[in-house]
C-alpha positions in Angstrom: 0.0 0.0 0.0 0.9 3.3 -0.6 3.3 4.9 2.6 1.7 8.3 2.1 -2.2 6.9 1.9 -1.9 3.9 4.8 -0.2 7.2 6.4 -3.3 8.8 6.5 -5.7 6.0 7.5 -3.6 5.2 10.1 -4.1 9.1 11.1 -8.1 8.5 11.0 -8.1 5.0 12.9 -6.0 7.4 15.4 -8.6 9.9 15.7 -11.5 7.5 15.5 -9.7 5.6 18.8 -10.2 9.1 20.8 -14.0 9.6 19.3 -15.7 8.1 22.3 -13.2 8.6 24.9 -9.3 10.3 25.6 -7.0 7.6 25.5 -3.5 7.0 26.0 -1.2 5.4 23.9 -1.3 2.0 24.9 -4.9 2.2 25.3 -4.8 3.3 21.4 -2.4 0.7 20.1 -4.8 -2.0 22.2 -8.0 -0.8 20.5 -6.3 -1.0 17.2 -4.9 -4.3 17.2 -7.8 -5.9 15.9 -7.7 -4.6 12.9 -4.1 -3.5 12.1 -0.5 -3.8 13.7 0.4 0.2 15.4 3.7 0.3 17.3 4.5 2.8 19.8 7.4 4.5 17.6 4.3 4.3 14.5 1.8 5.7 16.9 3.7 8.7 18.5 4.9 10.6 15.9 1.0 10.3 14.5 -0.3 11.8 17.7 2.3 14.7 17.7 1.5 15.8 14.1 -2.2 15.3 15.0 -1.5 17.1 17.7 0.4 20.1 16.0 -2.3 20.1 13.1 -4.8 21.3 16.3 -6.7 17.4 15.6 -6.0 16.5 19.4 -4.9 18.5 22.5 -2.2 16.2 25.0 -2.7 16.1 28.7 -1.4 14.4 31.8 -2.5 12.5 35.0 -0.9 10.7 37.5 -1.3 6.9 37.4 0.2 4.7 39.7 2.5 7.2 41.0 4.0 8.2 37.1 2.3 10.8 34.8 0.6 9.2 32.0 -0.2 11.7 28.3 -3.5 11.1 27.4 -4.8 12.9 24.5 -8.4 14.1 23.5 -9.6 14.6 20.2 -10.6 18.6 19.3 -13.3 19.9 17.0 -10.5 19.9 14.1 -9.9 16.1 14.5 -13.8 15.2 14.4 -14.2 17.3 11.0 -10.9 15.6 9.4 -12.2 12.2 10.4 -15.9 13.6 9.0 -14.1 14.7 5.5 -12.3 11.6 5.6 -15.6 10.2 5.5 -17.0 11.9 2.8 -14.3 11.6 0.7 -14.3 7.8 1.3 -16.8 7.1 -1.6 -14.6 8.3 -4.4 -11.4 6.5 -3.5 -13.4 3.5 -3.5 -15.1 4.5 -6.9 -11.7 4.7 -7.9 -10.7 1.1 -6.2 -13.6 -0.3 -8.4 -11.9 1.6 -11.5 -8.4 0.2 -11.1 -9.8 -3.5 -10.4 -11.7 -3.2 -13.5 -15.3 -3.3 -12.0 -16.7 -0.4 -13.8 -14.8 -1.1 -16.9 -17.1 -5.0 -16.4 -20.2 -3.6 -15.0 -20.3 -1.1 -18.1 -20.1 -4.4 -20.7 
């Protein structure tokens, strides 16, 4: 798969974690796993670029004696996961054209 386009799902499965909830990183990379592999040196930088593009805010609270970074999605970070959304209809019109669907649903 492309680095630049799994680049940006992985950005929206990021942001979809967070919809519900703020979550911490190993709480993201847990809730991920059942669909795809995330590591923590994948998933950080993703969360600090998310996080300079204003798509989550960071924060901290004491766990267990230790500060743990959770992170909350914004407004920003709902909308991109809302255009990513919208726009999801044509890539996959143009998954069907580069299988050949349309070319064999036209015949």
């Amino acid at each position: 798969m492309d680095v630049q386009l799994k680049r940006g799902i992985l950005e929206i499965c990021v942001l979809a974690a967070m919809r519900e909830e703020d979550a911490y990183g190993y709480k993201i990379i847990k809730d991920l796993s059942s669909f795809m592999e995330v590591s923590e040196s994948t998933l950080y930088p993703i969360l600090k670029r998310l996080e300079q593009s204003g798509c989550v805010t960071e924060y901290s609270v004491e766990h267990n004696g230790r500060l743990r970074k959770y992170y909350r999605i914004t407004e920003t970070g709902h909308d991109r996961i809302s255009e990513f959304l919208n726009d999801w209809d044509s890539v996959m019109r143009a998954y069907r054209f580069i299988r050949g669907d349309e070319m064999n649903d036209k015949k």
